[in-house]
Steps between C-alpha positions, in 0.01 A plus 500: 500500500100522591386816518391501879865407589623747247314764658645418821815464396474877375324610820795334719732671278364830522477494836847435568603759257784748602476360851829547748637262721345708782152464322544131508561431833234783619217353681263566783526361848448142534417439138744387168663757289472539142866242458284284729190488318717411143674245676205327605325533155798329380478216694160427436583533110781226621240353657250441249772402265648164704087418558483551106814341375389186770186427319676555174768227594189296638276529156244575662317745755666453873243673657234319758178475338267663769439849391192517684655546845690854457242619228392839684863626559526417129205706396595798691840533386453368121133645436450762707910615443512577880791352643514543907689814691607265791535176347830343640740364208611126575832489638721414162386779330590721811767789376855337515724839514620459103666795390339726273698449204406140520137524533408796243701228241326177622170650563452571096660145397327321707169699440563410103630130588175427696236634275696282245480196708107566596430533091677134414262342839192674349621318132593162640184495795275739315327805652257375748745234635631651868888431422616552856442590855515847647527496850207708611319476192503101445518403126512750285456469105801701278223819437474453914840524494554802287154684671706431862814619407367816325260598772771390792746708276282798485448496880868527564585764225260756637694453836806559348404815285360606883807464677665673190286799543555531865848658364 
């Protein structure tokens, strides 16, 4: 695995760590708990995998080819690492209610089945081809990809270890 989604991977895991059933479903009003926040993690590992495995099956990028037009939202979330506190997630990556069980599984295969997938784009389309579309972000390369999904990661794990402190 590469070593920024390794270190996430270890950071989601440790924040989960001994966690009850009561710790998961804690939140504060108005706002996703810590099950919440995994479940929607997950999906946008699921996410990135169908774009991934599309432009796979397509052998080639399926991305749109303007990556001037959302190049500042870009910047700030992949150079400067800041990722927004109120930016609204697009509806199909909204929590769906999965149980817990099912999401602390999925959220580690699919975590390790996506970084896979981004590392056979970045062989086949090279590194500084954008291999598919985020949908805030535009076209993002598989580093983008990786950057994104460590510093969107890293957002939502120092929620959870919050909520888990509020114990």
């Amino acid at each position: 695995m590469h070593p920024r989604l390794l270190s996430l991977q270890a950071e989601l895991a440790g924040a989960i760590e001994g966690m009850s059933r009561d710790d998961f479903a804690r939140h504060r009003e108005g706002k996703w708990s810590s099950l919440e926040i995994l479940d929607h993690l997950n999906l946008t590992y699921r996410g990135t995998i169908l774009s991934l495995e599309r432009s796979l099956a397509a052998g080639g990028a399926r991305s749109s080819p303007d990556r001037k037009r959302k190049r500042w939202p870009r910047r700030i979330v992949l150079w400067l690492g800041y990722f927004p506190r109120r930016a609204k997630a697009p509806e199909r990556v909204l929590p769906r209610g999965a149980p817990v069980e099912q999401v602390t599984k999925e959220i580690f295969d699919n975590l390790a089945r996506m970084d896979e997938l981004i590392a056979r784009c970045e062989a086949r389309l090279g590194h500084q081809t954008p291999v598919a579309d985020h949908p805030i972000l535009g076209p993002l390369t598989a580093g983008e990809w990786r950057r994104f999904h460590w510093v969107h990661g890293r957002h939502h794990v120092r929620q959870i270890v919050r909520l888990k402190n509020l114990a």
